[in-house]
C-alpha positions as CSV (number, residue, x, y, z in Angstrom):
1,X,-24.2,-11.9,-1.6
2,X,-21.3,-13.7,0.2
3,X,-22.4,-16.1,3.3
4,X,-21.2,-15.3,6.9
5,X,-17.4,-15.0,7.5
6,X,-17.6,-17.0,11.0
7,X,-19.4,-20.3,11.0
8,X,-18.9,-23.8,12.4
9,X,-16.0,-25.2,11.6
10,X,-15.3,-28.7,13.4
11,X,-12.3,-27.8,15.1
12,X,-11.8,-29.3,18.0
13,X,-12.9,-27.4,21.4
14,X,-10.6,-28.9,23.4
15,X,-7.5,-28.1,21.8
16,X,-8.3,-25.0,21.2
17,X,-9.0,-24.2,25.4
18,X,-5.9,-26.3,25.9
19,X,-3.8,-23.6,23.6
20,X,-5.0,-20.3,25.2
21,X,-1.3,-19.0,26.1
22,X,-2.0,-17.7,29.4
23,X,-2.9,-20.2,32.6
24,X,-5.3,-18.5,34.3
25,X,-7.1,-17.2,31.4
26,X,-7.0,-21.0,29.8
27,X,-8.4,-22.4,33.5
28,X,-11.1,-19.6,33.3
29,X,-11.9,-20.7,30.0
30,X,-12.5,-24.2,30.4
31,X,-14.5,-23.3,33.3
32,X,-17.0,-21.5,31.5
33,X,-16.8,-23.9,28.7
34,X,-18.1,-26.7,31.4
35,X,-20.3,-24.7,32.8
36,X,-21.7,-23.1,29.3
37,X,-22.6,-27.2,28.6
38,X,-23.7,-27.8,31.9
39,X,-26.3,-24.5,31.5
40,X,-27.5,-25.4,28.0
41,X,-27.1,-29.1,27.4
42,X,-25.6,-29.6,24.4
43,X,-22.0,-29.9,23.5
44,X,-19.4,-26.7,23.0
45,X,-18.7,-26.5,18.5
46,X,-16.1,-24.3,17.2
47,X,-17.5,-21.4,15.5
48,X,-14.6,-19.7,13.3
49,X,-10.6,-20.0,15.3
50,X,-11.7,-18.3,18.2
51,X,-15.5,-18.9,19.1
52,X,-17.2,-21.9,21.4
53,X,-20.4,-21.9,20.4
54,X,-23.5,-23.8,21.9
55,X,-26.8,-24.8,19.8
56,X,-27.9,-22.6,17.1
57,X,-30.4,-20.4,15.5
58,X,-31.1,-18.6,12.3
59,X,-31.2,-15.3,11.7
60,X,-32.2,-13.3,8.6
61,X,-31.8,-9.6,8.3
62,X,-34.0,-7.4,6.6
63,X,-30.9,-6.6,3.8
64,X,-31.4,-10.3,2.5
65,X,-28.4,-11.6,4.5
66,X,-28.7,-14.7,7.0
67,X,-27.2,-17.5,8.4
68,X,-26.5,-19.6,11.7
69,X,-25.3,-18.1,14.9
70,X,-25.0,-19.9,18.1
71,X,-27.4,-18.4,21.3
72,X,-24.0,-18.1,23.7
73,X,-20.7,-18.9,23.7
74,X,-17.0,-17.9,24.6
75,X,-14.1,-16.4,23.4
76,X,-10.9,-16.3,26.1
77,X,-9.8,-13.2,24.6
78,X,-6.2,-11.5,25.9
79,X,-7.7,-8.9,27.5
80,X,-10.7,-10.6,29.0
81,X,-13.1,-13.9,28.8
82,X,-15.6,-12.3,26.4
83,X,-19.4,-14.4,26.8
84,X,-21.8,-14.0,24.0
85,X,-24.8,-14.1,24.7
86,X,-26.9,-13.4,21.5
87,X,-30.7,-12.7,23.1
88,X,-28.8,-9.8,25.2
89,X,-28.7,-9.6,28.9
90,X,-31.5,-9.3,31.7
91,X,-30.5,-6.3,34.0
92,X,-32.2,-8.2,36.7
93,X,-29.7,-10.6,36.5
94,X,-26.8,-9.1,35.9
95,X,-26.9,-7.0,39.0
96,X,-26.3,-10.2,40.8
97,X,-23.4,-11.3,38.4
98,X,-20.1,-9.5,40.1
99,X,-18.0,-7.3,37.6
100,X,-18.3,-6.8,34.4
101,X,-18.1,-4.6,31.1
102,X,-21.1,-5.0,28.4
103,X,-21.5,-4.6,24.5
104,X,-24.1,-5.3,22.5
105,X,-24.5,-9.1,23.2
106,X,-20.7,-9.2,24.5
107,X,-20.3,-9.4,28.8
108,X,-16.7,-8.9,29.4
109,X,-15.0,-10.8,32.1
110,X,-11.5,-10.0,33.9
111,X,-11.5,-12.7,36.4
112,X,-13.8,-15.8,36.2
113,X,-12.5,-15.9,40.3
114,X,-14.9,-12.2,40.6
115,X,-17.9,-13.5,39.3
116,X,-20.7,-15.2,40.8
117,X,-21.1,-18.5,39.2
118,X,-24.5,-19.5,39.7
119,X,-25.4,-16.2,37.9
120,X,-23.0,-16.6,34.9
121,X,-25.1,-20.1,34.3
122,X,-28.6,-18.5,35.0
123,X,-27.2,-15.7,32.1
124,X,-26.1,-18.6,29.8
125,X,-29.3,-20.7,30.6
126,X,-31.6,-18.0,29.7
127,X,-30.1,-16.4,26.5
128,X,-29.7,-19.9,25.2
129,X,-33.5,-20.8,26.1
130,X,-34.2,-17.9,24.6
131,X,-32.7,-18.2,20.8
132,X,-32.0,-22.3,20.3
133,X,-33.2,-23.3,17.7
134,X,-35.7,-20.6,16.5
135,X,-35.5,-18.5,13.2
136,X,-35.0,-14.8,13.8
137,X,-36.5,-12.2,10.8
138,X,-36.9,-8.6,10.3
């Protein structure tokens, strides 16, 4: 059974923010970056080209696969600044957030500017809480 396709790689976080082609979307980025490290305490990795990652936990699914996946991070995706947040999403909280779209453990952000800020890093604080450093099994 092949590993995970996306995993840490060492790439550097910086550059990668610093080369997101659009302005606003590369401010908005670097934003959430800062305030994703203020939220959980440890430092943004690269997780595959296009994920900042923070911490990490283990998961293993009932199929035999497993790896490492970190609790939240970013993506400043064309479309939108896409937050993963891999514990999934308190409704509680996210009425408070501002707008948004939702996937599975994927919030959708147009505009960092439409958001309320102290919410994004009570999101970000408690998925992280939630998943750093534990094992997840079937």
């Amino acid at each position: 059974m092949s590993g995970p396709k996306t995993v840490r790689t060492g790439a550097s976080v910086g550059d990668f923010l610093a080369a997101v082609p659009d302005p606003k979307r590369r401010a908005d980025a670097q934003a959430v970056c800062a305030l994703m490290a203020q939220a959980t305490g440890v430092a943004p990795e690269m997780w595959g080209p296009a994920i900042v990652g923070f911490g990490t936990y283990h998961y293993r699914y009932a199929s035999g696969q497993e790896g490492d996946w970190p609790p939240v991070g970013l993506s400043p995706r064309k479309s939108a600044m896409t937050i993963y947040i891999s514990a999934g999403f308190e409704q509680e909280i996210l009425d408070r957030l501002g707008p948004y779209r939702l996937g599975r453990s994927c919030l959708y952000l147009r505009r960092l500017a439409d958001v309320d800020l102290d919410v994004l890093r009570e999101l970000v604080a408690d998925g992280f809480r939630k998943l750093d450093g534990k094992t997840l099994a079937p």
